[in-house]
N, C-alpha and C positions, 0 to 999 in steps of 0.2 A: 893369247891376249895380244892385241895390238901396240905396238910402240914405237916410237917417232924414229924409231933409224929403222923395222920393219914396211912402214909408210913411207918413207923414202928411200930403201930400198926399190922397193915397187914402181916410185915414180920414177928412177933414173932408170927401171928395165922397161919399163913403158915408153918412156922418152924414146930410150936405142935404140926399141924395137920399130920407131916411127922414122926412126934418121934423124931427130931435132939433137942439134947443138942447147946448154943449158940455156943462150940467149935468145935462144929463139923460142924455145917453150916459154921463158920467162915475159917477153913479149907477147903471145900467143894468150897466155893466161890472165896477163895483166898485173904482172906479179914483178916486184925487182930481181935482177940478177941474184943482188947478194943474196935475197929470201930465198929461192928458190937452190941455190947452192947449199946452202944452211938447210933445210928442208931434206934437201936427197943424204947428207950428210947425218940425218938421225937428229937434228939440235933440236931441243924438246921447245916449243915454242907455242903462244896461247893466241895465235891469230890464224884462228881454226878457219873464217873466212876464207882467208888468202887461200889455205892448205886445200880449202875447198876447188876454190877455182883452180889451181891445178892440177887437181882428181878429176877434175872434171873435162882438163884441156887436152890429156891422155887416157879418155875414157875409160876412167877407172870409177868406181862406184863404191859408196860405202856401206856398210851391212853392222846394224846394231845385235850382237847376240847375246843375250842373259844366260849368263855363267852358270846357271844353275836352274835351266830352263833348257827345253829343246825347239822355245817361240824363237823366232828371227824376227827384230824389227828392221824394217828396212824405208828409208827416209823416203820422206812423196819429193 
């Protein structure tokens, strides 16, 4: 199951792996520093937009799977 310090995990290896500083992603995404800091940190937080834009700004992608399903929903 997914959880907001596994999802930002993800973003800060992502980031690295591009060579961005958090202010430059944070920029890049359209996103504030602090959010973006607070994000790679795990802080559970309901501005799934924001978190959107930047999954998106390090080409990461999101994947819905039902727990007790072997469907993948995967967002258009």
């Amino acid at each position: 199951m997914m959880s907001p310090s596994s999802i930002g995990e993800a973003i800060r290896q992502a980031r690295k792996a591009m060579g961005l500083r958090q202010d430059e992603l944070a920029a890049a995404s359209g996103v504030g520093l602090r959010f973006l800091v607070e994000l790679e940190r795990g802080k559970a937080t309901v501005q799934l937009g924001r978190t959107l834009l930047v999954l998106g700004a390090v080409g990461l992608d999101v994947q819905l799977v039902a727990r007790h399903s072997s469907s993948t929903l995967k967002p258009s």
